[in-house]
N, C-alpha and C positions, 0 to 999 in steps of 0.2 A: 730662361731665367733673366730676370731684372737686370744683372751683372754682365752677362755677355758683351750687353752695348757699350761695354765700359775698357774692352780689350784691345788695345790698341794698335795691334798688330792684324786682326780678322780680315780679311777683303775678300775671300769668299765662303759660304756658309751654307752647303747644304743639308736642310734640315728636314729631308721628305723621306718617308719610308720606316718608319721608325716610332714609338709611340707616345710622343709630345701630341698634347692635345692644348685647345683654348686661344689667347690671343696675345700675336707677336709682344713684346715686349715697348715700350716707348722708347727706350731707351737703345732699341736695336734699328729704331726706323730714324731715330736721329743720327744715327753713325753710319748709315747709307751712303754713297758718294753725291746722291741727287737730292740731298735736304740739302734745307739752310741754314746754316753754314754747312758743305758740306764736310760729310763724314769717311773713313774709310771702307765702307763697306761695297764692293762690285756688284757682288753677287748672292744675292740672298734668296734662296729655294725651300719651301715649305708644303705642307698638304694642306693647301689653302684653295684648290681647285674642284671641280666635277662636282657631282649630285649633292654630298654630303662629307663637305670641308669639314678636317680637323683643328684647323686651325683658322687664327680670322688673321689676315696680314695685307693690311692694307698698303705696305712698304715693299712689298716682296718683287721682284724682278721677276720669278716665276711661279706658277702653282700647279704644280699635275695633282693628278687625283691623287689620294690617298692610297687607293688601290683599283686596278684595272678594273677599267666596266665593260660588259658583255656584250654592247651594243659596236655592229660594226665598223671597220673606218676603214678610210682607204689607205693603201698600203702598197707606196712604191716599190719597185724592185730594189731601190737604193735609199738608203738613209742616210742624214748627217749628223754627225754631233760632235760638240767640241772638244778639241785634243787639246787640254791644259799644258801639254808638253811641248807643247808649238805655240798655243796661244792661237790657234787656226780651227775654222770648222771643217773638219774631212769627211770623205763618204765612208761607210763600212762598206769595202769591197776590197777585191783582190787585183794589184798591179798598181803601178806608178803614182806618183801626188796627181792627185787629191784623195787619191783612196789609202786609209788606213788600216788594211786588213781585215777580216771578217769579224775580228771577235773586237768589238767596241767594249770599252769599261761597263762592269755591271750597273754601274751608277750613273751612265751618261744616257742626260736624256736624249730621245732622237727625234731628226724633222726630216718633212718632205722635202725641203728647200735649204741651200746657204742661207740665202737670206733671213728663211725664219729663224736658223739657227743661230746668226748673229743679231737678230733682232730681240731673239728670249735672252740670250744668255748676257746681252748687257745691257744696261738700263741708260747711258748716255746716247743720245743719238751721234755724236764723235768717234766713239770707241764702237758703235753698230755700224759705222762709213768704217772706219780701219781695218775691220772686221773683214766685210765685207768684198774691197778691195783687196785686201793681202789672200782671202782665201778665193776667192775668184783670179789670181793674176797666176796660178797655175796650171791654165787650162780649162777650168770647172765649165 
Protein backbone atom coordinates (compact mmCIF):
# COMPACT_ATOMS: atom_id res chain seq x y z
CA UNK A 1 0.00 0.00 0.00
CA UNK A 2 0.58 3.63 -0.77
CA UNK A 3 0.86 4.40 3.10
CA UNK A 4 3.65 2.11 4.02
CA UNK A 5 6.35 4.70 2.49
CA UNK A 6 4.96 6.98 4.90
CA UNK A 7 6.21 4.96 8.29
CA UNK A 8 8.78 6.35 9.67
CA UNK A 9 10.13 3.95 11.68
CA UNK A 10 10.44 0.95 8.68
CA UNK A 11 14.33 0.12 7.67
CA UNK A 12 13.75 -3.25 6.94
CA UNK A 13 10.81 -4.73 4.80
CA UNK A 14 10.42 -8.11 3.93
CA UNK A 15 7.84 -8.51 1.49
CA UNK A 16 8.39 -11.99 -0.36
CA UNK A 17 6.47 -14.98 0.09
CA UNK A 18 3.28 -13.90 0.73
CA UNK A 19 0.38 -12.87 -1.64
CA UNK A 20 0.94 -9.10 -2.68
CA UNK A 21 0.98 -8.86 -6.18
CA UNK A 22 1.55 -5.55 -8.76
CA UNK A 23 3.88 -2.56 -8.38
CA UNK A 24 6.11 -1.40 -5.43
CA UNK A 25 4.54 1.69 -4.14
CA UNK A 26 6.38 5.29 -5.14
CA UNK A 27 6.04 6.20 -2.03
CA UNK A 28 8.13 3.04 -0.68
CA UNK A 29 11.03 3.55 -3.28
CA UNK A 30 11.40 7.16 -2.03
CA UNK A 31 11.96 6.14 1.70
CA UNK A 32 14.70 3.89 0.58
CA UNK A 33 18.18 4.90 2.19
CA UNK A 34 19.67 5.16 -1.57
CA UNK A 35 17.06 7.90 -2.99
CA UNK A 36 17.27 11.38 -3.09
CA UNK A 37 16.96 12.65 -0.47
CA UNK A 38 17.59 9.72 1.24
CA UNK A 39 15.02 7.67 3.07
CA UNK A 40 14.75 5.14 5.91
CA UNK A 41 14.43 2.18 4.37
CA UNK A 42 17.72 -0.74 4.30
CA UNK A 43 16.22 -3.26 3.26
CA UNK A 44 13.52 -3.76 1.04
CA UNK A 45 12.64 -7.67 -0.35
CA UNK A 46 9.91 -8.58 -2.65
CA UNK A 47 8.75 -11.19 -5.40
CA UNK A 48 10.15 -9.10 -7.92
CA UNK A 49 12.47 -11.90 -9.25
CA UNK A 50 12.74 -15.35 -11.55
CA UNK A 51 10.52 -16.29 -14.67
CA UNK A 52 7.27 -14.65 -13.51
CA UNK A 53 7.60 -11.71 -10.86
CA UNK A 54 4.89 -10.82 -8.78
CA UNK A 55 5.58 -7.79 -8.32
CA UNK A 56 7.50 -4.85 -10.31
CA UNK A 57 10.07 -3.01 -7.89
CA UNK A 58 12.34 -1.27 -9.23
CA UNK A 59 13.68 0.12 -5.72
CA UNK A 60 14.05 -3.24 -4.08
CA UNK A 61 17.53 -4.32 -2.70
CA UNK A 62 16.49 -7.83 -3.37
CA UNK A 63 14.08 -10.03 -5.46
CA UNK A 64 14.01 -13.96 -5.20
CA UNK A 65 11.37 -15.67 -6.88
CA UNK A 66 8.13 -15.92 -5.85
CA UNK A 67 8.31 -19.48 -5.51
CA UNK A 68 11.14 -22.07 -6.09
CA UNK A 69 11.92 -23.17 -9.76
CA UNK A 70 12.73 -26.64 -10.65
CA UNK A 71 15.75 -25.91 -12.61
CA UNK A 72 18.99 -26.94 -10.98
CA UNK A 73 21.55 -24.83 -9.08
CA UNK A 74 24.51 -25.28 -7.59
CA UNK A 75 24.47 -25.96 -3.99
CA UNK A 76 27.50 -25.53 -1.62
CA UNK A 77 27.99 -27.74 1.37
CA UNK A 78 27.59 -24.26 3.29
CA UNK A 79 25.43 -21.51 3.02
CA UNK A 80 25.26 -18.00 4.33
CA UNK A 81 22.74 -15.60 5.37
CA UNK A 82 22.19 -12.76 7.63
CA UNK A 83 21.86 -12.93 11.28
CA UNK A 84 19.72 -9.63 12.03
CA UNK A 85 20.82 -10.52 15.72
CA UNK A 86 24.50 -9.78 15.02
CA UNK A 87 23.96 -7.63 12.15
CA UNK A 88 26.60 -10.20 10.50
CA UNK A 89 26.39 -12.88 7.62
CA UNK A 90 27.02 -16.40 9.10
CA UNK A 91 27.34 -19.86 7.76
CA UNK A 92 24.47 -22.40 8.50
CA UNK A 93 26.66 -24.95 10.21
CA UNK A 94 27.71 -26.54 13.30
CA UNK A 95 30.73 -25.09 15.56
CA UNK A 96 32.42 -21.84 16.37
CA UNK A 97 31.81 -18.13 14.54
CA UNK A 98 31.16 -17.80 11.74
CA UNK A 99 28.70 -20.76 11.72
CA UNK A 100 25.43 -20.15 13.17
CA UNK A 101 24.00 -23.56 13.68
CA UNK A 102 22.18 -25.56 11.32
CA UNK A 103 18.66 -24.37 11.30
CA UNK A 104 18.91 -20.75 9.79
CA UNK A 105 15.63 -18.53 10.15
CA UNK A 106 12.78 -19.88 7.90
CA UNK A 107 12.88 -16.51 6.26
CA UNK A 108 16.52 -15.87 5.63
CA UNK A 109 17.56 -15.93 2.50
CA UNK A 110 20.72 -17.94 1.63
CA UNK A 111 24.12 -17.45 -0.46
CA UNK A 112 27.15 -19.28 -1.65
CA UNK A 113 29.43 -16.55 -0.53
CA UNK A 114 29.82 -13.59 2.46
CA UNK A 115 30.18 -11.53 0.04
CA UNK A 116 27.08 -12.21 -1.88
CA UNK A 117 25.41 -12.22 1.27
CA UNK A 118 26.50 -8.71 2.12
CA UNK A 119 26.20 -7.46 -1.11
CA UNK A 120 22.05 -8.56 -1.45
CA UNK A 121 21.21 -7.69 1.86
CA UNK A 122 22.38 -4.02 1.65
CA UNK A 123 22.02 -1.66 -0.95
CA UNK A 124 24.80 0.98 0.29
CA UNK A 125 28.21 0.09 -0.94
CA UNK A 126 29.45 1.46 2.75
CA UNK A 127 27.32 -0.69 4.74
CA UNK A 128 28.30 -3.97 2.00
CA UNK A 129 32.46 -2.88 2.95
CA UNK A 130 31.16 -3.16 6.91
CA UNK A 131 29.51 -5.97 6.12
CA UNK A 132 31.83 -7.64 4.79
CA UNK A 133 34.79 -6.88 7.00
CA UNK A 134 33.02 -7.43 10.45
CA UNK A 135 31.75 -10.90 9.02
CA UNK A 136 34.90 -11.99 7.50
CA UNK A 137 37.29 -10.64 10.64
CA UNK A 138 36.17 -14.05 12.35
CA UNK A 139 38.00 -16.32 10.46
CA UNK A 140 35.54 -16.83 7.46
Amino acid sequence: PESMGVIKNLRVAHLHENMLTGSMPQSVCANRNNAQPPGRIALLIADCGGPSPEVECACCSNCPAATPTSSPSKSPSVKWFMNWNVVLCQKECQGGYPCAGTDAPFWADMYDTVDECCDVEFSLASHQQRCKFASKQWGV
